[in-house]
Wavefront OBJ file of the C-alpha trace (Angstrom):
o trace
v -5.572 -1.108 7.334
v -5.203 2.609 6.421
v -4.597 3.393 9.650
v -2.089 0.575 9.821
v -0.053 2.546 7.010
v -0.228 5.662 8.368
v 1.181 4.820 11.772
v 4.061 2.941 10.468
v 5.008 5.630 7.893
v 5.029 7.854 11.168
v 7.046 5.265 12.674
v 9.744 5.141 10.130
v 9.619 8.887 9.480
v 10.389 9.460 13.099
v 13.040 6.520 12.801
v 14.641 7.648 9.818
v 15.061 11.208 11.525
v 17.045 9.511 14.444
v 19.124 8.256 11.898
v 19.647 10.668 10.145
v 22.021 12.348 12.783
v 23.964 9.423 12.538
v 24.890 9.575 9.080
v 23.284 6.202 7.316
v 26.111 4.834 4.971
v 25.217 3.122 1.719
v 27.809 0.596 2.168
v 27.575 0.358 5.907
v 23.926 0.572 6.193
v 22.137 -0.260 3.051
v 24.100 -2.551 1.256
v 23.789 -4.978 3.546
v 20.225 -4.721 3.741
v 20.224 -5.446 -0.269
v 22.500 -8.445 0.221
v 20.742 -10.248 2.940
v 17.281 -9.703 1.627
v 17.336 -9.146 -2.822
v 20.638 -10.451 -3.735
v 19.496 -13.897 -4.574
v 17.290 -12.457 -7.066
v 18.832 -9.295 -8.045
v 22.628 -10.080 -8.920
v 23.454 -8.350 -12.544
v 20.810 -6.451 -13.480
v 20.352 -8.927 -16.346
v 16.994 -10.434 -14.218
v 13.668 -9.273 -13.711
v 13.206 -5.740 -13.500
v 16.693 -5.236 -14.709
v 18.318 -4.043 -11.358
v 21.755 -5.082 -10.519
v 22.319 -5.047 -6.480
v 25.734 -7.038 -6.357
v 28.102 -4.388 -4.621
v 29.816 -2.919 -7.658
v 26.676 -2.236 -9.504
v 23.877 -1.514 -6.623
v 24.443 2.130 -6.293
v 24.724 3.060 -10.056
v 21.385 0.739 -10.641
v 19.602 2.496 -7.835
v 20.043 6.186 -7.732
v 18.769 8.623 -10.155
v 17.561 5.306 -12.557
v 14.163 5.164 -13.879
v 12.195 2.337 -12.930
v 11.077 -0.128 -15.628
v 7.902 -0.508 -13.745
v 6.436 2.809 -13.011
v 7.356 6.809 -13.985
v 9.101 7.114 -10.109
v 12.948 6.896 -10.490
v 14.235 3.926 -8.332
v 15.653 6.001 -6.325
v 15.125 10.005 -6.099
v 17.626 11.705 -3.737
v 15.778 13.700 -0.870
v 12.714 12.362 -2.095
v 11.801 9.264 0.008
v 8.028 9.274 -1.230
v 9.042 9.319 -5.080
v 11.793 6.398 -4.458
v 9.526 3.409 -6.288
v 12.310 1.437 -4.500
v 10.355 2.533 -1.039
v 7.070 1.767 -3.111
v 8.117 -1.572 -3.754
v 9.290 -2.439 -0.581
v 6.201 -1.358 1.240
v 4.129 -2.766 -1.308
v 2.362 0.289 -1.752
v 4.204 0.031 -6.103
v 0.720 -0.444 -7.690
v -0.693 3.042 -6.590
v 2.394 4.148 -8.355
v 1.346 2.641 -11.755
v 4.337 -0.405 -10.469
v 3.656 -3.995 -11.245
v 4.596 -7.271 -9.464
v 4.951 -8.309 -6.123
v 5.752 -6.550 -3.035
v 9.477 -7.395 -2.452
v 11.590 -9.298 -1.332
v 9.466 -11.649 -3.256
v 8.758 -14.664 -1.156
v 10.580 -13.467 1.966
v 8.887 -11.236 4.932
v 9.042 -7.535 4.066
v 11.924 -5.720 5.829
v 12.460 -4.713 9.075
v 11.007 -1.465 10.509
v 14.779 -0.615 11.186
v 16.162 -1.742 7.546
v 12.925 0.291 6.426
v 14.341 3.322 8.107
v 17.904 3.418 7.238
v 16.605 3.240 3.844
v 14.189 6.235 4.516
v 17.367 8.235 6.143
v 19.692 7.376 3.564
v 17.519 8.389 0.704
v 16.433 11.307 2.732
v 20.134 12.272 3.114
v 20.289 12.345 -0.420
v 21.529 8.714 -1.123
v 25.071 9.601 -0.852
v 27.383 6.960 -1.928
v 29.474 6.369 0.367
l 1 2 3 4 5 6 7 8 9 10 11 12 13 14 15 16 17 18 19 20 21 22 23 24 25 26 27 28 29 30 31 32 33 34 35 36 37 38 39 40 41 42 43 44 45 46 47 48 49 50 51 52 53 54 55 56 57 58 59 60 61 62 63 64 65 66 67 68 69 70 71 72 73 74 75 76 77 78 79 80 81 82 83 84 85 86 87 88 89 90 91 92 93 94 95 96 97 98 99 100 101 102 103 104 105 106 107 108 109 110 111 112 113 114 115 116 117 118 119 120 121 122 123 124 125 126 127 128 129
């Protein structure tokens, strides 16, 4: 199983490099991800876990905002490994002091490519644009 993680954080480091040279976008690249996959949980911010991901509020509720689960900021530009979003994602959030479920709740965890334009857009410093 270790092994398991290993390899696919190799994976998605070496995938996330690729795309780096192509510039990820938040809103061309990201976004999307959000809406397809945590919108119909995570609309206002007012649920669970207080994160807003409709389009007007998903950047300002992701980057640089402390997590009300663990010490990690949601999101920490150029710092994929202290992102609890990753941690969450991955399901890796309760060696991070996290709580909950591995997200998307119910749903299959994201795609090695959605996991890597995350990666590559946090990597790039989770520019908004």
């Amino acid at each position: 199983m270790r092994m398991s993680r290993i390899c696919s954080a190799l994976l998605l480091s070496l995938f996330a490099s690729s795309c780096l040279a192509q510039a990820v976008s938040f809103k061309k690249n990201v976004l999307p991800v959000f809406q397809r996959n945590c919108l119909a949980c995570h609309v206002t911010g007012e649920e669970q876990g207080g994160l807003g991901l409709m389009p007007k509020l998903a950047y300002k509720s992701l980057v640089g905002k402390p997590s009300l689960q663990s010490g990690l900021p949601r999101v920490a530009p150029r710092e994929p490994e202290r992102s609890y979003l990753l941690h969450k994602l991955r399901g890796t959030h309760l060696d991070q002091g996290g709580s909950g479920a591995r997200m998307p709740l119910g749903l299959q965890p994201l795609g090695d490519e959605e996991m890597a334009q995350i990666v590559a857009w946090i990597a790039a410093g989770a520019p908004n644009n």
